[in-house]
C-alpha positions as CSV (number, residue, x, y, z in Angstrom):
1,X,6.9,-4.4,88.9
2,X,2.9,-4.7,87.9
3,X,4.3,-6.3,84.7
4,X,5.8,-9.1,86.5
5,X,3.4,-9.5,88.7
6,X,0.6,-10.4,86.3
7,X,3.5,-12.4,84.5
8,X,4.1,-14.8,87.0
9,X,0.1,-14.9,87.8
10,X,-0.5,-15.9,84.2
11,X,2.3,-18.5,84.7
12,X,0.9,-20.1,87.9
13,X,-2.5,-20.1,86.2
14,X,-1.1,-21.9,83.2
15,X,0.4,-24.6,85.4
16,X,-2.8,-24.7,87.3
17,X,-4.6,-25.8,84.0
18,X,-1.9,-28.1,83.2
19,X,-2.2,-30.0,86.4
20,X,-6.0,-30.4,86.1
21,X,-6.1,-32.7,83.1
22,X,-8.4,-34.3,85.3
23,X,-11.3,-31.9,84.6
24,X,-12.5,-32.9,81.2
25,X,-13.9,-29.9,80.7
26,X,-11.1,-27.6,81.5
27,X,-8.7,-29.3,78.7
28,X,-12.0,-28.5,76.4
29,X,-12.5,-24.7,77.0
30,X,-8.7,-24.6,77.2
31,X,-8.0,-26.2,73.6
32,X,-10.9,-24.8,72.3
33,X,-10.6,-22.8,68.9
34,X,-13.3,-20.6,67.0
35,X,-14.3,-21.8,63.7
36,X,-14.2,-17.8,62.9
37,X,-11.4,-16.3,60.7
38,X,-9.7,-13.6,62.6
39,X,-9.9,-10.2,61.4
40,X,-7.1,-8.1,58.7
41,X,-4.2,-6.5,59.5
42,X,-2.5,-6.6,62.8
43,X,-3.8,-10.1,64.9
44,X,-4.6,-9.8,68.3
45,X,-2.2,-11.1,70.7
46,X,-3.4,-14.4,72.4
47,X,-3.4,-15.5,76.0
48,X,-1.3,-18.5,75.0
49,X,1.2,-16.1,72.7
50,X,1.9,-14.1,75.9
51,X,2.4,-17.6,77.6
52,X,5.1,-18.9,74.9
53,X,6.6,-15.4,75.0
54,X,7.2,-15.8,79.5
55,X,8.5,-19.1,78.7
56,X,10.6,-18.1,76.0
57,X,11.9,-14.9,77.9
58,X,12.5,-16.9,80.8
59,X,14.3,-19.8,79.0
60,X,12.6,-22.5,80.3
61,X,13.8,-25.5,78.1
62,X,11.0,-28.3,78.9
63,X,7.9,-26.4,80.6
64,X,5.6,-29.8,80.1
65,X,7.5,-31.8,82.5
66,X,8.5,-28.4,85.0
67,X,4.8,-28.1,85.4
68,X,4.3,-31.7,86.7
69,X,7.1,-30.8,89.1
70,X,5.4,-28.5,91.9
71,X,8.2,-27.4,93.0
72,X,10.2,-26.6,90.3
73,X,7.5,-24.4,88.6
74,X,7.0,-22.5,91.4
75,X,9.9,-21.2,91.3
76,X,10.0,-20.5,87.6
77,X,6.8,-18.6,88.6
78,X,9.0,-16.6,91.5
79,X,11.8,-16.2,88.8
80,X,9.3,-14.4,86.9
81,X,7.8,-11.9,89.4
82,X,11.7,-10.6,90.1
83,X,12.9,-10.8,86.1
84,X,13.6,-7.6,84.0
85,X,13.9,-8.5,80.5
C-alpha cells in the first residue's frame, strides 16, 4: 500500500512539472543532465526511470497529452494508488 502511495505521488508530481512549462526554470532543473560519467557496474535507478516504469506498468498509451487533461491524469494518478502489479 506505501508502494502505491509514493507511486501515484511521484505521478502527480510529474504532471505537476509538466503543467508548469511556464516556469522557465523548472523545465531547466527538470532537463538538466550532469556532464559527469556515471559510475561501473550496476547504474543507479533514476527518478525519470521509475517514472517510465509507472507509466509503462500502468499502460498509459499517450501520457503527454493525459497530463494536459486534468482530469484524466488524475485519475491515472488514483489508478495507481489502488494497482497491484
Amino acid at each position: 500500500m506505501f508502494r502505491n502511495n509514493v507511486k501515484a505521488q511521484r505521478l502527480s508530481l510529474f504532471g505537476h512539472y509538466h503543467q508548469c512549462q511556464k516556469r522557465e526554470w523548472l523545465k531547466n532543473v527538470y532537463k538538466w543532465k550532469p556532464m559527469l560519467t556515471r559510475p561501473l557496474g550496476r547504474t543507479k535507478i533514476r527518478w525519470v526511470d521509475d517514472i517510465r516504469n509507472d507509466v509503462r506498468k500502468l499502460k498509459i498509451k499517450s501520457w503527454a497529452s493525459c497530463i494536459h487533461d486534468c482530469n484524466n491524469w488524475k485519475l491515472y494518478v488514483e489508478k495507481a494508488k489502488i494497482f497491484n502489479g
